[in-house]
C-alpha angles and dihedrals in degrees: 000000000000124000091250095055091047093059106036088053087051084055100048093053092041075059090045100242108159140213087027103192125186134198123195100208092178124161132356084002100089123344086209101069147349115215121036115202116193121180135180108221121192099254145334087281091054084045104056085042094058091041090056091039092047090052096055093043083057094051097040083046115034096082093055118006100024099069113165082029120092109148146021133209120181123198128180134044131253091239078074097061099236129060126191125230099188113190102179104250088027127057126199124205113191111182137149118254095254089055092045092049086050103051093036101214099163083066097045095057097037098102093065116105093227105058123129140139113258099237 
C-alpha cells in the first residue's frame, strides 16, 4: 500500500467512513488509475461533509504529504446518494450504505487480487 493510500483511508475513518474498502487495480488492470477507495457514510449529510473534508484535506496535504496526488475533481451530489473524489491515480467513492448495497460494488470488484478492507 502506498503512502497515499495509507493516509487518505486514516483519514476517512478519523472521519468515520466506514467499510473502507480498498483495490489495488494495478497493471495491466486499468491505464486510468491505480487504487480504488470505496466507503459507506451514515447518511447524505455525512457524505457532503466528507467530500468537503476530504477536499481540504487534499488542498492542506497535496505539496508535502500527498506525493503521486496533485489534483482533485468531484462529481456527483450527496441527494444521490454517492459523490466521486477523483485524484488522478486514486479514486474515492463516497456513498451511503443504501447506494453501496444498490450498485453492488464490493462484488464488482471481488475478483482483483488486491482487494481488502482497510482495517
Amino acid at each position: 500500500m502506498t503512502n497515499d493510500i495509507k493516509l487518505l483511508t486514516d483519514e476517512l475513518s478519523e472521519k468515520k467512513a466506514t467499510d473502507i474498502l480498498v483495490v489495488d487495480l494495478g497493471q495491466p488492470h486499468h491505464l486510468l488509475m491505480d487504487y480504488v477507495i470505496i466507503v459507506s457514510v451514515s447518511n447524505t449529510i455525512h457524505l457532503r461533509s466528507l467530500a468537503d473534508h476530504m477536499q481540504r484535506f487534499h488542498k492542506k496535504n497535496k505539496a508535502d504529504q500527498l506525493h503521486d496526488v496533485d489534483e482533485m475533481v468531484v462529481s456527483g451530489a450527496s441527494d444521490s446518494g454517492w459523490i466521486i473524489l477523483d485524484l488522478n491515480t486514486i479514486v474515492l467513492h463516497l456513498m451511503t450504505a443504501d447506494t453501496r448495497l444498490y450498485y453492488d460494488f464490493d462484488d464488482v470488484f471481488s475478483s482483483y487480487d488486491q482487494y481488502r478492507y482497510h482495517a
